[in-house]
C-alpha positions as CSV (number, residue, x, y, z in Angstrom):
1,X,75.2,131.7,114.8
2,X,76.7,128.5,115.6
3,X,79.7,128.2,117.8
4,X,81.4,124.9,117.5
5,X,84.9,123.8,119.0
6,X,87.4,121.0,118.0
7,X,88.5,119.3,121.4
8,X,91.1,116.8,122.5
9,X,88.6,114.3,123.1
10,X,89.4,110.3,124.5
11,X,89.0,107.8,123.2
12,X,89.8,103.4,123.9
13,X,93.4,102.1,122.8
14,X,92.4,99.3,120.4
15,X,95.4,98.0,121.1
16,X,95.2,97.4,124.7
17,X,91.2,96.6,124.9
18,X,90.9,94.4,121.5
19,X,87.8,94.5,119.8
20,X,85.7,97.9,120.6
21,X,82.4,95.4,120.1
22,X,82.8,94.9,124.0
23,X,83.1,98.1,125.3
24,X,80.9,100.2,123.5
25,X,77.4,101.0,124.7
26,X,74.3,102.3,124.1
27,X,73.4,105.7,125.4
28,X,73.2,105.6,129.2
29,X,69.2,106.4,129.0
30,X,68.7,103.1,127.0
31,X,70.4,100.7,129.0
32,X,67.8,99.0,131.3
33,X,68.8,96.8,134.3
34,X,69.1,93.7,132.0
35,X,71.3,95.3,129.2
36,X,73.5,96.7,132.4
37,X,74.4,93.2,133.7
38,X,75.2,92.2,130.0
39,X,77.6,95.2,129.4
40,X,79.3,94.3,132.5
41,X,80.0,91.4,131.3
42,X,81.4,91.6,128.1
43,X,84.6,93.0,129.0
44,X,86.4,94.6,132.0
45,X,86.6,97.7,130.2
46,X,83.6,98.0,129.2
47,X,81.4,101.5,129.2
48,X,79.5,101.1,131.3
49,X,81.5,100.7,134.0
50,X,82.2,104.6,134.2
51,X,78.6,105.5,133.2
52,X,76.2,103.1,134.6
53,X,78.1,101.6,137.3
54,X,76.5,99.1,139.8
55,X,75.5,100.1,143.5
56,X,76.3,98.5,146.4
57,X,74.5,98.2,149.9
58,X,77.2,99.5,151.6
59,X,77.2,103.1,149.4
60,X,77.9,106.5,150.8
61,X,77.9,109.8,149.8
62,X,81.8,109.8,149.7
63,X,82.0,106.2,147.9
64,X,79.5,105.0,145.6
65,X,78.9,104.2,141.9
66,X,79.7,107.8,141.0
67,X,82.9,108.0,143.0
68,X,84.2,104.6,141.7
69,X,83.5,106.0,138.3
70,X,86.2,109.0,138.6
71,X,88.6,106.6,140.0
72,X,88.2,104.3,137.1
73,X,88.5,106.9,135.1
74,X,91.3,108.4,135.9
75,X,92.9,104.7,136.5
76,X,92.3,103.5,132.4
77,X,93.5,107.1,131.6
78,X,97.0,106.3,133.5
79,X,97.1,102.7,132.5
80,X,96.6,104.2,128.5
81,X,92.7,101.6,128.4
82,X,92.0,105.4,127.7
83,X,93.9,108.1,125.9
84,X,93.2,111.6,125.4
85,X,94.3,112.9,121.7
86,X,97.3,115.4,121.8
87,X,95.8,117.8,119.3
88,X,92.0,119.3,118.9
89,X,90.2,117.4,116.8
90,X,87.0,117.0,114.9
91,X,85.7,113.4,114.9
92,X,84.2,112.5,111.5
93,X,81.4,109.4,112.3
94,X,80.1,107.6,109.9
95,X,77.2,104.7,110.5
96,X,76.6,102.0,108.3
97,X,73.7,100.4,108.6
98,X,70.5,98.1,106.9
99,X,66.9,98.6,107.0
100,X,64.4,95.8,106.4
101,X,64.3,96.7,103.2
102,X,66.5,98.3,100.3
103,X,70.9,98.6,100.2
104,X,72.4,99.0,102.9
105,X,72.5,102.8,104.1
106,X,75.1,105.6,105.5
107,X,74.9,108.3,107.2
108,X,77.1,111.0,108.3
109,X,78.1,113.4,111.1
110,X,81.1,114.7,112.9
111,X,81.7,115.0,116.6
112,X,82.7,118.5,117.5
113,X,81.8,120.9,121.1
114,X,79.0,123.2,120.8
115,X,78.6,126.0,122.8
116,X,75.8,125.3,125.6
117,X,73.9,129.0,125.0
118,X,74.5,128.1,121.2
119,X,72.9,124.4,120.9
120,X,69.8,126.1,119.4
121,X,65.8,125.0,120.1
122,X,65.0,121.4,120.0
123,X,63.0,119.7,117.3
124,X,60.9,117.7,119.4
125,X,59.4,118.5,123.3
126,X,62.3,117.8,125.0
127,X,62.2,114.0,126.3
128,X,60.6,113.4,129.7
129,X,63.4,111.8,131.9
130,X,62.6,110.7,135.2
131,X,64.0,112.8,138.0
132,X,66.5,109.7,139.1
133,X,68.7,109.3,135.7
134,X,68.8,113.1,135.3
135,X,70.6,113.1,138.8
136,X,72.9,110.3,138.3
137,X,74.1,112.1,135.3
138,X,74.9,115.2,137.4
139,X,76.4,113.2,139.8
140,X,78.0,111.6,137.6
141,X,79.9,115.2,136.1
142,X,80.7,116.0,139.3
143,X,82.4,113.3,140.4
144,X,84.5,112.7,137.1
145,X,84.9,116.4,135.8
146,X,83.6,114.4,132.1
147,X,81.0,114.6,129.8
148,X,80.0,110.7,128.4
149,X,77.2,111.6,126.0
150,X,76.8,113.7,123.3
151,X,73.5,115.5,122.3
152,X,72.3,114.5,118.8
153,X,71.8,117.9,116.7
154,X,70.8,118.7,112.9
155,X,71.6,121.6,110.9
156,X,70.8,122.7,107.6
157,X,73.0,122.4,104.6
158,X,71.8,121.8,101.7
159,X,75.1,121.5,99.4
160,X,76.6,119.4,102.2
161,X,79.8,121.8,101.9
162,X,80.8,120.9,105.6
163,X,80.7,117.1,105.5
164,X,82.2,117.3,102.4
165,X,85.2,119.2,104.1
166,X,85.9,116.9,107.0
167,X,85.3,113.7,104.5
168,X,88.0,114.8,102.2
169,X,90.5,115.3,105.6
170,X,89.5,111.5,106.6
171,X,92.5,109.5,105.2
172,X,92.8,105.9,105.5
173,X,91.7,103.3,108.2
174,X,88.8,104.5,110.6
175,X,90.2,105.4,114.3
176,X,87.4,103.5,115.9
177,X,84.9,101.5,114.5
178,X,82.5,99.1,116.6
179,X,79.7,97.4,115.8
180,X,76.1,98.5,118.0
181,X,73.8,95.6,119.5
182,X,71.6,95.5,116.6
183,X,75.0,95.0,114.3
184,X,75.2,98.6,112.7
185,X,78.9,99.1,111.7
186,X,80.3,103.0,114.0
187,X,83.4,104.4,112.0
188,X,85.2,107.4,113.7
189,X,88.2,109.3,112.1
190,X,90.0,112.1,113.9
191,X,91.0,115.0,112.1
192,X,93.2,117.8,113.6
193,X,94.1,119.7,110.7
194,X,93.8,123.0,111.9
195,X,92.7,124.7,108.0
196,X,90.1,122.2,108.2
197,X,88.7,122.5,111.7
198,X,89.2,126.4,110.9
199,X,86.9,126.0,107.9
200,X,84.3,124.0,109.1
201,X,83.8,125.8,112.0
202,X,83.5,129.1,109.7
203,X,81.0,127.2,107.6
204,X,79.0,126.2,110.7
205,X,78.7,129.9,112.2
206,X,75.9,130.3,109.2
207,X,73.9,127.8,110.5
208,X,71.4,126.9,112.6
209,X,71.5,124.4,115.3
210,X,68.3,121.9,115.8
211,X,68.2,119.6,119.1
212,X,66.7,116.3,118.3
213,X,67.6,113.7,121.0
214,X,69.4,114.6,123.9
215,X,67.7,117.8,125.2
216,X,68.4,116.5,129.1
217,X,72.3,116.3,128.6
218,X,72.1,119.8,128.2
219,X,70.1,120.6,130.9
220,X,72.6,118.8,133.0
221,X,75.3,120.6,131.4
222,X,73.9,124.1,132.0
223,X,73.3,123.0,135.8
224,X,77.0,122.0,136.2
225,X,78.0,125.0,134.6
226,X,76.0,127.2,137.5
227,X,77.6,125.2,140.2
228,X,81.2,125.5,138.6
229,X,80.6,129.4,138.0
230,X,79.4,129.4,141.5
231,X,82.3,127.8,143.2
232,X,84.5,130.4,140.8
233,X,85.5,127.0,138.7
234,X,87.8,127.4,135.4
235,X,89.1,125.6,132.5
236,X,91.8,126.2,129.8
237,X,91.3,125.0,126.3
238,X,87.8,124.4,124.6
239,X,87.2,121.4,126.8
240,X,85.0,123.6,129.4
241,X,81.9,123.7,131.0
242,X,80.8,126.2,128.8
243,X,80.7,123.6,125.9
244,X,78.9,120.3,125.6
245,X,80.0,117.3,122.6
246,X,77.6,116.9,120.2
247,X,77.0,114.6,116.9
248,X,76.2,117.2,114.0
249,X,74.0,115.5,111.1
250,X,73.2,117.8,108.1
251,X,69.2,117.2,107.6
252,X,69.8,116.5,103.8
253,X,72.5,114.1,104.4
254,X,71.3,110.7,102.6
255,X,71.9,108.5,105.2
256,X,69.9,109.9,107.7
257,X,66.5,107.8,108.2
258,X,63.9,108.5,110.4
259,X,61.4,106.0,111.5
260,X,57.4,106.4,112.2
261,X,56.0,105.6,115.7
262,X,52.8,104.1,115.0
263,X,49.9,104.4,118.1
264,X,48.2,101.9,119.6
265,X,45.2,102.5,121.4
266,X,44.5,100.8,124.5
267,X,41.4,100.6,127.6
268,X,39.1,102.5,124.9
269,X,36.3,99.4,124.6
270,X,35.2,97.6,121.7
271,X,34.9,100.2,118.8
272,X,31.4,100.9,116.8
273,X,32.9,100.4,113.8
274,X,29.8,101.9,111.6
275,X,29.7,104.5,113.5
276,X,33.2,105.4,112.9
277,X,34.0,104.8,108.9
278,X,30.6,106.8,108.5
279,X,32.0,109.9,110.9
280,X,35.8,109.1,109.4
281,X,33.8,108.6,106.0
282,X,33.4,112.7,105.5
283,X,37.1,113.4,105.9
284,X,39.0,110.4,104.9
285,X,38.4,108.1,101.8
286,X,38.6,104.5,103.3
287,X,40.1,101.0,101.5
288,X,40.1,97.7,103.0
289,X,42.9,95.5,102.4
290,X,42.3,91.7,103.3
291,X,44.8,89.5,105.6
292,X,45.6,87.0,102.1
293,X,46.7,84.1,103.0
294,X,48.5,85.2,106.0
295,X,48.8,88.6,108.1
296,X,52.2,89.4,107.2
297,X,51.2,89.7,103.2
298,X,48.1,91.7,104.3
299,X,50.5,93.8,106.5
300,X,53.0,94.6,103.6
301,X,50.9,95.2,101.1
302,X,49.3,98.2,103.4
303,X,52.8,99.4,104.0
304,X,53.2,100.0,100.3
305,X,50.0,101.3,99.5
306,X,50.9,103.6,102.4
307,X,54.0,104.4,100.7
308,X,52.4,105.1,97.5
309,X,50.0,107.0,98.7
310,X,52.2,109.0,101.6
311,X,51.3,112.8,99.9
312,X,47.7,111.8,100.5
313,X,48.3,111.8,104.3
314,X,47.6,108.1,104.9
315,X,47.1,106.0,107.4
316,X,46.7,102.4,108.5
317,X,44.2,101.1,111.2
318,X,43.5,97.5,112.6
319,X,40.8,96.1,114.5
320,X,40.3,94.1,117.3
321,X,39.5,90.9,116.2
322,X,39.5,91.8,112.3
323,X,40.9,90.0,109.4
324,X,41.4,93.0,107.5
325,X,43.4,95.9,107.7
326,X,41.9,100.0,106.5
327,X,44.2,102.2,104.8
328,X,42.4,105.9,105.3
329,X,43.4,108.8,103.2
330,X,42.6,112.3,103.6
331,X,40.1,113.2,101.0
332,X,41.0,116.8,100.7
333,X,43.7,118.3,102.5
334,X,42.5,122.1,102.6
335,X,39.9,120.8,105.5
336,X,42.8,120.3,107.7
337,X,42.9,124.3,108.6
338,X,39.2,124.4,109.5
339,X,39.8,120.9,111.7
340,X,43.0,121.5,113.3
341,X,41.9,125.0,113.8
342,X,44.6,128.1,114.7
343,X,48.1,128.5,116.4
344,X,50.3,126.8,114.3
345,X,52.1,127.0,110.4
346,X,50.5,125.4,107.8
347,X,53.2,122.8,107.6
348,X,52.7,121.6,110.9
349,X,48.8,120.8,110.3
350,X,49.6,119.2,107.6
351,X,52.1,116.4,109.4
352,X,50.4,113.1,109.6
353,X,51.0,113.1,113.6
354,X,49.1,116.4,113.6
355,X,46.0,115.1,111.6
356,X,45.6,111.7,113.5
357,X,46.0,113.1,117.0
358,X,43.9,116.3,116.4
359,X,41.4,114.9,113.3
360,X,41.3,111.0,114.2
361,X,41.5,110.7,117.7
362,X,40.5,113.7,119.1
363,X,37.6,114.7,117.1
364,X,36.3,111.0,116.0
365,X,37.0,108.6,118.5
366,X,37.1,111.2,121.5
367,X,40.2,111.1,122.9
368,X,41.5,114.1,124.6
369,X,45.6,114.6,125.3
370,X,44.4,114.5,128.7
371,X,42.8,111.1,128.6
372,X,45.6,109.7,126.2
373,X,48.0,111.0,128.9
374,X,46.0,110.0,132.5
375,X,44.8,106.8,131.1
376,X,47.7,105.5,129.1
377,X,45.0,105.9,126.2
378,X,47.8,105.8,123.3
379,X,50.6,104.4,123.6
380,X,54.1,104.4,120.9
381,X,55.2,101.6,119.5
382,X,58.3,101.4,116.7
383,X,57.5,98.7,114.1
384,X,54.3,98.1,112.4
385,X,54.6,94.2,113.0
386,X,54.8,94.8,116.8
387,X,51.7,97.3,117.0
388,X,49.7,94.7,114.9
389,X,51.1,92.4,117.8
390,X,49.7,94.6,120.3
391,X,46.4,94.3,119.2
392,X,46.4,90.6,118.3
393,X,47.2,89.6,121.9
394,X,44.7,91.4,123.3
395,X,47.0,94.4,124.7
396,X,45.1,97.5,123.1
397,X,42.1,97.2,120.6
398,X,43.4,99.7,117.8
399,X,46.7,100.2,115.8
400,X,47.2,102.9,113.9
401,X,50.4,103.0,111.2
402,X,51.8,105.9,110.0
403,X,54.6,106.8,107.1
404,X,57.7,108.5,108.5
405,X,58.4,112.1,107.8
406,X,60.6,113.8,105.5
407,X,63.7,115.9,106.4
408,X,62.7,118.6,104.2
409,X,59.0,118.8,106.9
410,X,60.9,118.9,110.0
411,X,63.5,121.6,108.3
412,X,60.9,123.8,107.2
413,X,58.9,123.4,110.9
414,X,62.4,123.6,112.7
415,X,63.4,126.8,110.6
416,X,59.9,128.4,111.6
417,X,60.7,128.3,115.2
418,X,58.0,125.4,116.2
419,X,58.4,121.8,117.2
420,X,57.4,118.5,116.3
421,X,54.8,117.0,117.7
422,X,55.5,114.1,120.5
423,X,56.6,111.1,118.9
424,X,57.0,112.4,115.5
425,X,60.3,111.6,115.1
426,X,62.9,108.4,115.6
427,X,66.3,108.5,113.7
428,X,67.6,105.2,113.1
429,X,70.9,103.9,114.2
430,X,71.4,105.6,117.2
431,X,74.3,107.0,118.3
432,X,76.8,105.6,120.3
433,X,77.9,107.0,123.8
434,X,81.2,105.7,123.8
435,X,83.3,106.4,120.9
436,X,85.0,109.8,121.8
437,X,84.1,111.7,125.4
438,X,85.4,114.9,126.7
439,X,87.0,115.8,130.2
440,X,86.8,119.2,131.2
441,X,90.6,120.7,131.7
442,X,90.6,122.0,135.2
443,X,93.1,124.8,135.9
444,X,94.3,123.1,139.0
């Protein structure tokens, strides 16, 4: 049963920072130097001045990025750059955003605390994070008593009967909106009703909650909560250590879009290609699809066929130094059990990650998870123009292009208790770190 909270949570003063374009930021773990020194600039209040501060030579372990970070904090908070809501509050948040291709797209969520022991499995392994950023985050708690990020969770409802509630509370103007750095448009409306949050949170308790980015803010969470419960630590209200924010996304909501990751295989020589249709020739029926008059058409027109043919479990490939691209289809999807072999549902077999790691790299063109790992053998690339890329400038000698999943795959692997395979998975916008963050309420 899911345990969610409404929280008091803080959020920037329009009024006294202007435009939120120049203080919002990505999430922490997507900010590279480069993006870093940009955010800084954009605006003395910006983020990521209290979540990705700069270092200085001079640091100690009693005044460094971390420490500068509560003081800011608690500075912007008495100079009202900051201001904490006076009543709980759900946050409805609403993204509008644009794909290549189609109308422009929505997609809806709510801000709300979820219980740490409550936050459910994950959807995906969790992400490998580097030892150093999972530190600065819990640095980064301790010194400020906050939590910056939310985790990004799914749940199942069909009818959409909880978004439904919340979106009928929204009245008027947003609270917040900002626009991302790829120009997606962030809405936020509070909503402290308390028949509403008492309902929603009554609808919620049915479901089940399904991590799908953000697995390591909850890891840091439950670490800081062990310290605090060590030290004898407590908080009044819902704004505890117990609880960490989180962006709730109903799988069936329409808005939500999720992405392929196409592979690119790299450092695996020149490929015998008769060899290969003839051994990918028994389980896959194989098209070529010519260049036309440039790569781009060539390109699309796989894409669609792709499309078209998506139940078929299709795939793209391109060559080193072809002008043509394959589409290759699974000729008959019962030979997927005997291939993939045992230990898993039949739904996860029968994902299109699943059959080209275990059927078409593993079995055909020899390479192991250990070698793909070890050797940098496979790498992930978003885009199918920038895998092509990959291969045209000499960078790896294979791309493989894959569909996206659906929602109702993941839900039906998520609800049988198993995960999606590595790289399965990429929901597009992503969120946005700053809109509403939580400080724990000490009992001084």
């Amino acid at each position: 049963m899911a345990k969610i909270y409404p929280f008091r949570g803080i959020r920037y003063d329009p009024k006294k920072v202007g435009s939120l374009d120049s203080v919002v930021t990505r999430q922490v773990d997507r900010i590279d130097s480069h993006l870093q020194e940009e955010y800084h600039h954009r605006s003395d209040f910006n983020f990521v001045k209290l979540i990705k501060g700069k270092t200085n030579p001079d640091d100690t372990e009693t005044r460094n990025q971390y420490t500068r970070a509560a003081h800011r904090l608690a500075e912007w908070l008495a100079e009202g750059i900051l201001v904490r809501d006076e009543k709980p509050c759900m946050y409805v948040y609403h993204v509008e955003y644009a794909l290549e291709k189609g109308p422009p797209r929505l997609r809806k969520g709510y801000i709300a605390l979820a219980g740490l022991d409550e936050c459910g499995p994950g959807i995906g392994p969790p992400e490998i994070v580097p030892p150093r950023p999972r530190q600065d985050s819990l640095h980064l708690m301790r010194a400020t008593g906050a939590q910056f990020e939310q985790v990004f969770v799914l749940y199942p409802d069909r009818e959409n009967a909880v978004q439904d509630i919340l979106d009928k509370a929204r009245t008027g103007e947003p609270d917040m909106q900002a626009h991302d750095d790829l120009g997606n448009l962030h809405r936020v409306w509070a909503i402290s009703d308390p028949d509403v949050l008492r309902e929603t949170r009554g609808l919620m308790e049915k479901k089940r909650l399904f991590i799908s980015e953000g697995h390591h803010r909850c890891e840091t969470s439950l670490e800081y909560r062990k310290e605090m419960l060590e030290r004898g630590a407590k908080c009044e209200g819902n704004e505890n250590f117990n609880n960490h924010p989180v962006v709730f996304v109903n799988f069936f909501d329409e808005g939500l879009t999720i992405l392929p990751t196409h592979r690119v295989c790299c450092g695996v020589g020149d490929l015998e290609q008769k060899k290969f249709f003839q051994t990918a020739g028994n389980t896959f029926l194989i098209e070529e699809i010519p260049f036309g008059r440039y790569e781009d058409e060539g390109l699309s027109e796989l894409l669609e066929r792709m499309e078209k043919q998506k139940k078929r479990h299709s795939f793209g490939l391109y060559i080193k130094g072809e002008k043509i691209f394959h589409m290759l289809s699974l000729a008959r999807e019962e030979t997927v059990d005997d291939l993939v072999g045992p230990g898993h549902s039949k739904d996860w077999k029968r994902l299109d990650v699943t059959i080209l790691h275990k059927i078409l790299f593993e079995k055909i063109l020899g390479i192991v998870p250990e070698q793909a790992e070890k050797e940098g053998a496979i790498r992930y690339v978003r885009g199918a123009a920038e895998a092509v890329h990959q291969v045209d400038t000499g960078k790896c000698e294979l791309a493989f292009l894959l569909n996206p999943i659906s929602a109702e795959q993941m839900e039906r692997i998520a609800q049988a208790g198993e995960r999606m395979p590595e790289k399965s998975v990429d929901f597009y916008p992503k969120i946005l770190s700053s809109l509403v963050m939580n400080k724990l309420n000490f009992v001084r």
